[in-house]
N, C-alpha and C positions, 0 to 999 in steps of 0.2 A: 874599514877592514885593514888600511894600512896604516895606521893608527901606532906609533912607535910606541906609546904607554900601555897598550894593550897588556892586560893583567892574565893571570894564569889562567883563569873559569872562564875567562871570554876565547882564549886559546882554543882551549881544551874545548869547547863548545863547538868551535866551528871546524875545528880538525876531526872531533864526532862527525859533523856535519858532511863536510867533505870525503871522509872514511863510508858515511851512509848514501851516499849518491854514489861513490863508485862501485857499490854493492850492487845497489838498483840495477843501473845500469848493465852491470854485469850481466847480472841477470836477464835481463830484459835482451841485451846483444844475444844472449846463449838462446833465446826462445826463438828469436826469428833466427837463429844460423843454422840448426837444423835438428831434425825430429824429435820429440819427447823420448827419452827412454827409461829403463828403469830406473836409471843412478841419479839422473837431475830428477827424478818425480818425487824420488826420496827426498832427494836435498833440497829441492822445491818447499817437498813440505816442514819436514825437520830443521831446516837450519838458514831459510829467509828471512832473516828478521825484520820487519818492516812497519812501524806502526804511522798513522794519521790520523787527523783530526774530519779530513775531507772523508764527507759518509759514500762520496763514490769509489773514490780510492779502496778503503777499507771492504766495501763489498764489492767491489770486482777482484780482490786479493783475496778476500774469502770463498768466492765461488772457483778461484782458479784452484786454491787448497783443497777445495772440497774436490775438483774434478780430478783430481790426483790423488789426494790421499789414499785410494783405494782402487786405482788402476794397475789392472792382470794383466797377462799379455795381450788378451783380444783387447784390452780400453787404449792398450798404447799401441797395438796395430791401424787402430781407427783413429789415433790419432794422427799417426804415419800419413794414414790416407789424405785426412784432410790437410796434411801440410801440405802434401804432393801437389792435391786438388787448388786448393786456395792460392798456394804462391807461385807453384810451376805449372799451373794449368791443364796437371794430368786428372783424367774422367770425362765423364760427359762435354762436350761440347756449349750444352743447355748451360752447363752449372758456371757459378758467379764467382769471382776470383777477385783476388788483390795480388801482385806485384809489388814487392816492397823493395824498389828501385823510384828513387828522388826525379830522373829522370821522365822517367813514365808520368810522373803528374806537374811536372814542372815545363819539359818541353811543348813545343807548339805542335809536334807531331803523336806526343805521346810514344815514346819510342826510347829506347834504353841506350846509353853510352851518349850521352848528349851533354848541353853545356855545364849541367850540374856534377855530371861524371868528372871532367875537367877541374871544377870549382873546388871538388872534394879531395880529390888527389892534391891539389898545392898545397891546400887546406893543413892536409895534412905534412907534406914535405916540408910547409913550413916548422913543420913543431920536430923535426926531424925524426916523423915517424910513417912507417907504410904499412898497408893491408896486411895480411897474416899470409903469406905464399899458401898454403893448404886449404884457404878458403880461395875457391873458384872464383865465387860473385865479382859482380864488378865494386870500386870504392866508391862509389853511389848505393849499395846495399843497406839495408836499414840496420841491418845488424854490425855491416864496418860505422855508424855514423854513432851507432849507442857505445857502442867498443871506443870507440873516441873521444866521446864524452867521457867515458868511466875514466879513461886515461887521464885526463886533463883534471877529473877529481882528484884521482890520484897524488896527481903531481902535487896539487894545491896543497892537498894534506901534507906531503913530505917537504914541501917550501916551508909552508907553521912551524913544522917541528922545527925548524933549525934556529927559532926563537932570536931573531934578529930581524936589521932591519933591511937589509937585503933580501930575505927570505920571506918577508911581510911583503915586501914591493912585488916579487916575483908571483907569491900565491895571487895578490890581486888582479894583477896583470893576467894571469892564467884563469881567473874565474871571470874577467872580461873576456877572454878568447873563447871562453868555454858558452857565454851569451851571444855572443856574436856569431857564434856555431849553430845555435839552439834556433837564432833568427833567421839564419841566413838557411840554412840545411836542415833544418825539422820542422819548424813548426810553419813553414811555406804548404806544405802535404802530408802533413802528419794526420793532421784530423780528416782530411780528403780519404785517406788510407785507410786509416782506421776503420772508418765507416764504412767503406768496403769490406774489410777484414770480417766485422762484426755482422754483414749481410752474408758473403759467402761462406761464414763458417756456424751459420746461426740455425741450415738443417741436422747440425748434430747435437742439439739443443742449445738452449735459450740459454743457459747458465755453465756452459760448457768451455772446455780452458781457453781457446782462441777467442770466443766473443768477449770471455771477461778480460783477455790479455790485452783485446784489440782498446778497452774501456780504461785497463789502468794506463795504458800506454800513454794515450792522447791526454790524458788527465794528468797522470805525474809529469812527462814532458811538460805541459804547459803550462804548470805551477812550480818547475823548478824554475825555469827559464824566468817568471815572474820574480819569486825568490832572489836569484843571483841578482834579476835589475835593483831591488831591493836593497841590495846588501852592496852595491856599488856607491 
């Protein structure tokens, strides 16, 4: 990737590339930070653009369009509920939950604000960036860690464009930081998560947006992360 001959198509390839990951991501941040409403169900479905070759990927992204494409108010009140239910552990006592806090699956207590909370804030201070002030969560939240990633696509892409080789070093460097993110702060409890996600959110049926989010989640995460090793 830091290749000083690097040609135009191979550019422009990967600045797609990096351009498409921080979309994802985007997205993905917007889903666990908070409720489905009508404006991202639209744009969920109108304007995600996202294709694969992985046949999980693609039907867990179909079944989430599907679970949207046609949700009223009572589909995005029920959806409301089971965000409430699933991530803040409002309703029954009975019912099964995921906490999308790194902390909860990574500590030896299972307990939130712990050494990964720590790890994630440097984490980020190093890239001289911090949490969103208007998001509460702590920056062990799974939505600040995707938010993060998208950023660091970001960057990457805007390093490419400056078609140099300072700019080449810089993107590289950045999609190493953005791997070592992936390893270190996701894919430790990601799929731990998930699989929770996709058990407590699986009495609103089987094909319904959080189980298939909880499916592309762990699956795209785990293949980009592949991907970047790849391309290092």
């Amino acid at each position: 990737m830091s290749d000083n001959a690097m040609d135009r198509e191979t550019r422009t390839a990967l600045i797609d590339l990096m351009e498409s990951r921080a979309h994802v991501y985007q997205v993905l941040s917007r889903s666990y930070r908070t409720e489905v409403d009508a404006a991202f169900a639209r744009e969920f479905v109108e304007d995600f653009a996202f294709e694969s070759d992985d046949v999980v990927l693609s039907a867990a992204l179909t079944a989430m369009r599907r679970a949207l494409a046609d949700a009223d108010e009572q589909a995005l009140e029920q959806l409301a509920v089971t965000f409430d239910r699933v991530f803040f552990g409002m309703g029954p006592l009975t019912a099964r939950h995921a906490f999308p806090y790194e902390s909860v699956y990574t500590s030896d207590r299972g307990i939130m604000m712990q050494e990964a909370y720590t790890s994630v804030a440097r984490a980020y201070r190093e890239q001289a960036l911090a949490k969103d002030p208007a998001f509460t969560e702590s920056e062990d939240h799974l939505a600040v860690e995707l938010a993060f990633m998208a950023t660091l696509a970001a960057r990457a892409s805007l390093f490419l464009r400056a078609e140099d080789e300072a700019g080449d070093e810089a993107a590289t460097e950045t999609v190493r930081q953005s791997l070592v993110f992936a390893q270190t702060h996701l894919l430790n409890w990601l799929d731990r998560f998930c699989g929770e996600l996709a058990l407590a959110a699986r009495p609103d049926g089987e094909d319904g947006f959080y189980v298939a989010l909880a499916q592309f989640t762990a699956r795209f995460v785990e293949g980009d992360a592949a991907l970047l090793e790849e391309m290092l």
